[in-house]
Biopython code that builds the backbone (N, CA, C, O; Angstrom):
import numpy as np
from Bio.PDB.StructureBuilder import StructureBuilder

atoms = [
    (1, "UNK", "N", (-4.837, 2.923, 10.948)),
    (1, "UNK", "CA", (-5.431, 1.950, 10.081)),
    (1, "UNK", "C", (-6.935, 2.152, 10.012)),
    (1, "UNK", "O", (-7.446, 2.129, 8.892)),
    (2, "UNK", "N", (-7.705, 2.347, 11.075)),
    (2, "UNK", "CA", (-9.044, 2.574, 11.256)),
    (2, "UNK", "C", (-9.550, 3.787, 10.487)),
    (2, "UNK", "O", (-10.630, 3.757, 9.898)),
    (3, "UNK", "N", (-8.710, 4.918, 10.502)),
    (3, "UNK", "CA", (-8.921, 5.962, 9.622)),
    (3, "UNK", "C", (-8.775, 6.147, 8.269)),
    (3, "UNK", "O", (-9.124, 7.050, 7.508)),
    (4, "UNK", "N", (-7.997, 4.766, 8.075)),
    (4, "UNK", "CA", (-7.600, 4.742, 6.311)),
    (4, "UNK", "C", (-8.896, 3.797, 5.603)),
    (4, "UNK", "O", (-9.535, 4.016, 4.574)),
    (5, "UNK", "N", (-8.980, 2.846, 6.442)),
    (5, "UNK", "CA", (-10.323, 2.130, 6.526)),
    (5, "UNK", "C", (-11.517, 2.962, 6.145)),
    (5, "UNK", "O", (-12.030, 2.852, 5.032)),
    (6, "UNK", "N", (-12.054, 3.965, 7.249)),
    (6, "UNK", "CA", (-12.984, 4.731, 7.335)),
    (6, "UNK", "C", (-13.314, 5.522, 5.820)),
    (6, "UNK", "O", (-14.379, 5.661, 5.218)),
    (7, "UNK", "N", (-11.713, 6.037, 5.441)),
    (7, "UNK", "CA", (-12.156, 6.972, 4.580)),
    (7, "UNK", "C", (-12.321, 6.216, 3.377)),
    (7, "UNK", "O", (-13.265, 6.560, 2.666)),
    (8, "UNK", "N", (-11.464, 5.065, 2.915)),
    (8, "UNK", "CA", (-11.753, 3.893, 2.097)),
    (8, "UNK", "C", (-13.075, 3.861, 2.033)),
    (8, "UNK", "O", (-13.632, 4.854, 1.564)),
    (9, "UNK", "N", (-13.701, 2.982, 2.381)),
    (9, "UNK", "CA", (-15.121, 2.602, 2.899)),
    (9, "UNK", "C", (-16.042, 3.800, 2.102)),
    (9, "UNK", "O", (-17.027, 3.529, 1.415)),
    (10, "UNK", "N", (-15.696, 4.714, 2.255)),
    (10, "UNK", "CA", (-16.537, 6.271, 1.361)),
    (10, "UNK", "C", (-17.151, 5.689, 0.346)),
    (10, "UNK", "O", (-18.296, 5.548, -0.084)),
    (11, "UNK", "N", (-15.404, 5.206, -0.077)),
    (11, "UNK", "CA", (-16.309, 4.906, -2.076)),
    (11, "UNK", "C", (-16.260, 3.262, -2.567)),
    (11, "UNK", "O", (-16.713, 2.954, -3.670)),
    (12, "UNK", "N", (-15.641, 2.187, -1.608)),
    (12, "UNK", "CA", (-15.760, 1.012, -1.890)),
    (12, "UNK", "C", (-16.585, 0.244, -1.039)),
    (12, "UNK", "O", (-16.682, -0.946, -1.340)),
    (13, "UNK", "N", (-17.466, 0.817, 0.379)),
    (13, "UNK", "CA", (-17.826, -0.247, 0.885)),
    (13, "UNK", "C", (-16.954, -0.814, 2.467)),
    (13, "UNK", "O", (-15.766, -1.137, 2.478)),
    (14, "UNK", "N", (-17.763, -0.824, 3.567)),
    (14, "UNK", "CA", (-16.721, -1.112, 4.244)),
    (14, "UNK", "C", (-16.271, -2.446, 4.353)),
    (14, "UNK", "O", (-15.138, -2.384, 4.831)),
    (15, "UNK", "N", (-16.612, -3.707, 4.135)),
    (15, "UNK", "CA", (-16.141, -4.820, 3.897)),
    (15, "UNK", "C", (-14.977, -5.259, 3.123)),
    (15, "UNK", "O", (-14.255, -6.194, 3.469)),
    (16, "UNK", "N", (-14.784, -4.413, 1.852)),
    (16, "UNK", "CA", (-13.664, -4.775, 0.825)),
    (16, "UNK", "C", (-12.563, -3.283, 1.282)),
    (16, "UNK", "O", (-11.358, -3.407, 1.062)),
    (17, "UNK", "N", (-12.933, -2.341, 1.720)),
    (17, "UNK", "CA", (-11.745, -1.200, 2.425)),
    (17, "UNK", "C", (-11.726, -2.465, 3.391)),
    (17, "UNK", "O", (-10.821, -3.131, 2.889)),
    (18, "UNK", "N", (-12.117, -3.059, 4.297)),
    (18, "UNK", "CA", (-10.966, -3.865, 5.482)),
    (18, "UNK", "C", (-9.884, -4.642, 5.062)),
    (18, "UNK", "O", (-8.784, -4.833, 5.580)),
    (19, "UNK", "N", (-10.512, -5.156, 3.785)),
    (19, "UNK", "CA", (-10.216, -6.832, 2.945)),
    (19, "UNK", "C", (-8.824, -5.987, 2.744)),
    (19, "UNK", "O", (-7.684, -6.275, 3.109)),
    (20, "UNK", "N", (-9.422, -4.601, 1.884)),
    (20, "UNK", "CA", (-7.850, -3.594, 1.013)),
    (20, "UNK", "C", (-6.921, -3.356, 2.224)),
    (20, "UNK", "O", (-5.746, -3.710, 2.323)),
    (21, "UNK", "N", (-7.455, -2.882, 2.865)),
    (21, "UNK", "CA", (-6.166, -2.569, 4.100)),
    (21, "UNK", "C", (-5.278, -3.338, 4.700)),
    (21, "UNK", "O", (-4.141, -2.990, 5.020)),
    (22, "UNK", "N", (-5.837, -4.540, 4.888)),
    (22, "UNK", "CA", (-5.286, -5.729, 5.900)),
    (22, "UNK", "C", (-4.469, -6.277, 4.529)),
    (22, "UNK", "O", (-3.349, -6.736, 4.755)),
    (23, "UNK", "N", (-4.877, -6.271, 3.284)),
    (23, "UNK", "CA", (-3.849, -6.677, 2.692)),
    (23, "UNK", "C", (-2.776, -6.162, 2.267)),
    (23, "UNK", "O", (-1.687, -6.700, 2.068)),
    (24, "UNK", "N", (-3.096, -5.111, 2.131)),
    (24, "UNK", "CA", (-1.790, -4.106, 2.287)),
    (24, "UNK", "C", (-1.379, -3.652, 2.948)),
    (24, "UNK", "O", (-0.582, -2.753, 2.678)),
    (25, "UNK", "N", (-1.786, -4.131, 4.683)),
    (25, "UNK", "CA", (-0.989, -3.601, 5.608)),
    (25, "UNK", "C", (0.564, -3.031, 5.669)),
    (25, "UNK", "O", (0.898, -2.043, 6.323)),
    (26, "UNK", "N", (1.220, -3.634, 5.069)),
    (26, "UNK", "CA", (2.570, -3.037, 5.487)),
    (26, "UNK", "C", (2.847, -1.822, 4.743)),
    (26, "UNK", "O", (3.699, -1.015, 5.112)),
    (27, "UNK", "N", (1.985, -1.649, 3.472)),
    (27, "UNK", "CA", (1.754, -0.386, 2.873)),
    (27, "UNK", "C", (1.454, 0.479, 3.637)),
    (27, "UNK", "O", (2.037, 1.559, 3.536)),
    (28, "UNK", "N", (0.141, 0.232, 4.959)),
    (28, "UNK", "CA", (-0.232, 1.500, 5.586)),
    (28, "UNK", "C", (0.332, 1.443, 6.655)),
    (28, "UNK", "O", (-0.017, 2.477, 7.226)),
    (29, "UNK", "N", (1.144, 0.766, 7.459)),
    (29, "UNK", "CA", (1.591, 0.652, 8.168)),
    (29, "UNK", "C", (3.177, 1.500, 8.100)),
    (29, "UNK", "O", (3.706, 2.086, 9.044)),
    (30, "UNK", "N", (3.623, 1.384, 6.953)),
    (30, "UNK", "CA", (4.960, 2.217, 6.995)),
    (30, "UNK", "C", (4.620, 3.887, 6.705)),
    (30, "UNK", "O", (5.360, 4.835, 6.966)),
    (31, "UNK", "N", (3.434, 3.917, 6.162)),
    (31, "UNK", "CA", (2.764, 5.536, 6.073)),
    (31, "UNK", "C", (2.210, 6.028, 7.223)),
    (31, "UNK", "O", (2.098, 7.240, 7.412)),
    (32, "UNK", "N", (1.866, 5.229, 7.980)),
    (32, "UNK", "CA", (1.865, 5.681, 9.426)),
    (32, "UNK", "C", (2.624, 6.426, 9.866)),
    (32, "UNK", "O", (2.556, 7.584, 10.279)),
    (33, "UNK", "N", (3.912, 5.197, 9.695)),
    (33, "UNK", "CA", (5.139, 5.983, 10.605)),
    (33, "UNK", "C", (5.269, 6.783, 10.415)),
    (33, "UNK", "O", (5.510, 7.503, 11.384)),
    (34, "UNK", "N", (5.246, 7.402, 9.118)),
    (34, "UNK", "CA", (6.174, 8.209, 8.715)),
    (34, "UNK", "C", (5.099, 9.634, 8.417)),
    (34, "UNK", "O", (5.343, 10.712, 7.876)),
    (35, "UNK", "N", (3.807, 9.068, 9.046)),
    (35, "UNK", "CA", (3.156, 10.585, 9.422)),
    (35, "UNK", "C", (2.348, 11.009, 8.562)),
    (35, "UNK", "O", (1.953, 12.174, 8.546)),
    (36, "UNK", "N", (1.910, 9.896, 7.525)),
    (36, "UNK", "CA", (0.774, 9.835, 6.514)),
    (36, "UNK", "C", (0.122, 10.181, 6.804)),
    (36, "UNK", "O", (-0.262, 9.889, 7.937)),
    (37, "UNK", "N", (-0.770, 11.396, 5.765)),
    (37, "UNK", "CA", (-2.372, 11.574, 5.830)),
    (37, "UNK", "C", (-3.428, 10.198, 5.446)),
    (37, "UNK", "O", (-3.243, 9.472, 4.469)),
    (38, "UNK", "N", (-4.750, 10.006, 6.616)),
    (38, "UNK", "CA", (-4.955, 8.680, 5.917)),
    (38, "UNK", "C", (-6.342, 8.868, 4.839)),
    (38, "UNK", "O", (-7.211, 8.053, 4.529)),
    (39, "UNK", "N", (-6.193, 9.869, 4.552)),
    (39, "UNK", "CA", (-7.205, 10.278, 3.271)),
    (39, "UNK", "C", (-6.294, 9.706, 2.364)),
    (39, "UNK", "O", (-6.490, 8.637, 1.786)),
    (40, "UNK", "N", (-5.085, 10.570, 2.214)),
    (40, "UNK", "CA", (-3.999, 10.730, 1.141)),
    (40, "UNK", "C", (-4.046, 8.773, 0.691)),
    (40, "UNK", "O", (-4.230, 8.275, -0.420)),
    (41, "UNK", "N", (-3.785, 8.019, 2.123)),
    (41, "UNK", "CA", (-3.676, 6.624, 2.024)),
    (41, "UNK", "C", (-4.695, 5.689, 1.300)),
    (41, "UNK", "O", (-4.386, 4.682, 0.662)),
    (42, "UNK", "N", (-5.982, 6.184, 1.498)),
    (42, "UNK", "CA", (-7.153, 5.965, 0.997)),
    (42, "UNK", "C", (-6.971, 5.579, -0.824)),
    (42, "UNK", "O", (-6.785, 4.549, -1.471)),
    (43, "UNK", "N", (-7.115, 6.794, -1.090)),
    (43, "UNK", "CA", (-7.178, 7.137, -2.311)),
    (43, "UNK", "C", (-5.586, 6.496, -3.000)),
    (43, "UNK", "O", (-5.297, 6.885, -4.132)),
    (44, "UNK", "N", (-4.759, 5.673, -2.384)),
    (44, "UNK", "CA", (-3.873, 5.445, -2.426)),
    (44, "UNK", "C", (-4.232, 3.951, -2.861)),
    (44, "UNK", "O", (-3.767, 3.416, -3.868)),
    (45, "UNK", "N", (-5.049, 3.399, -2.045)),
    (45, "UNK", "CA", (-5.298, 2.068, -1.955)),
    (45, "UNK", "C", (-6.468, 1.767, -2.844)),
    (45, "UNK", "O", (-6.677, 0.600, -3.177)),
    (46, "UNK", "N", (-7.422, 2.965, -3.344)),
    (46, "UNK", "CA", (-8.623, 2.701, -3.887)),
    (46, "UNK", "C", (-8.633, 2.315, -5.130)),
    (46, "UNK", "O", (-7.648, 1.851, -5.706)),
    (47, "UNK", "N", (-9.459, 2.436, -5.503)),
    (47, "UNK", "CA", (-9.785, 1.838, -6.878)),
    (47, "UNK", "C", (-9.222, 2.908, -7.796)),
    (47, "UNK", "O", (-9.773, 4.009, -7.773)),
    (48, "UNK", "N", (-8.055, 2.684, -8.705)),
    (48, "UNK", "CA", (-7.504, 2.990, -9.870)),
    (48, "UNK", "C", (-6.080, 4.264, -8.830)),
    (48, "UNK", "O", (-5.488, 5.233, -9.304)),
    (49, "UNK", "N", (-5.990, 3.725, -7.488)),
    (49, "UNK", "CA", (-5.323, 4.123, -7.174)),
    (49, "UNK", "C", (-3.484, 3.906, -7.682)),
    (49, "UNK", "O", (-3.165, 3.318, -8.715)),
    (50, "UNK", "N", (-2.625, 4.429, -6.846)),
    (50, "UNK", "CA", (-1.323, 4.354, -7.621)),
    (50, "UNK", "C", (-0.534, 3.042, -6.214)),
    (50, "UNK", "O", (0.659, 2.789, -6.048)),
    (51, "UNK", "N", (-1.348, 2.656, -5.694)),
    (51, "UNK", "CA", (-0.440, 1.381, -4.835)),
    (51, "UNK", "C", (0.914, 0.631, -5.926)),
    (51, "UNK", "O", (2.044, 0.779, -5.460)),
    (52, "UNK", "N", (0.876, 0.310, -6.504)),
    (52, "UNK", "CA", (1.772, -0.467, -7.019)),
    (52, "UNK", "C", (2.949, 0.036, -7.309)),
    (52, "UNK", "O", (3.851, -0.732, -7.645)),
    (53, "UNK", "N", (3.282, 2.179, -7.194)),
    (53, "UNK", "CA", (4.341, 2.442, -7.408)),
    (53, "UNK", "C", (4.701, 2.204, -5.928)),
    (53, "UNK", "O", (5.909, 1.967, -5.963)),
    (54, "UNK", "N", (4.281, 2.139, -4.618)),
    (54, "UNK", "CA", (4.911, 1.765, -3.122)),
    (54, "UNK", "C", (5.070, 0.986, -2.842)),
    (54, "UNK", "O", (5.551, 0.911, -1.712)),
    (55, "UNK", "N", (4.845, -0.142, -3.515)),
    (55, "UNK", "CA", (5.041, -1.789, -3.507)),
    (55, "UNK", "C", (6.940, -2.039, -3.731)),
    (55, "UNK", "O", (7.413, -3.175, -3.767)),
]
sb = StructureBuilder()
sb.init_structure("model")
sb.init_model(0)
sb.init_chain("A")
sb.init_seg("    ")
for serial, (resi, resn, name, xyz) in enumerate(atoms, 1):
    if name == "N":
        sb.init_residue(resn, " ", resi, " ")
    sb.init_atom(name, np.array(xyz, "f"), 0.0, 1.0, " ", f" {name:<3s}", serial, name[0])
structure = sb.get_structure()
């Protein structure tokens, strides 16, 4: 989570990457498991990212 955070944070800021993560925790949390890159997750969660097809 800290690393998806981190790389978030690049291009939004680290205050609103925490806000993004924690709210989509169970988003990054099941990409964990399963051995996610957390760049890949990042850009996943960011701005004009594709979150809503893993929802």
């Amino acid at each position: 989570m800290d690393l998806v955070v981190a790389h978030l944070a690049e291009n939004i800021g680290l205050e609103p990457a925490i806000m993004r993560v924690m709210g989509r925790l169970r988003i990054v949390l099941q990409d964990a498991i399963e051995g996610g890159n957390p760049a890949d997750m990042a850009l996943v969660l960011g701005p004009g990212g594709t979150e809503a097809r893993l929802e």
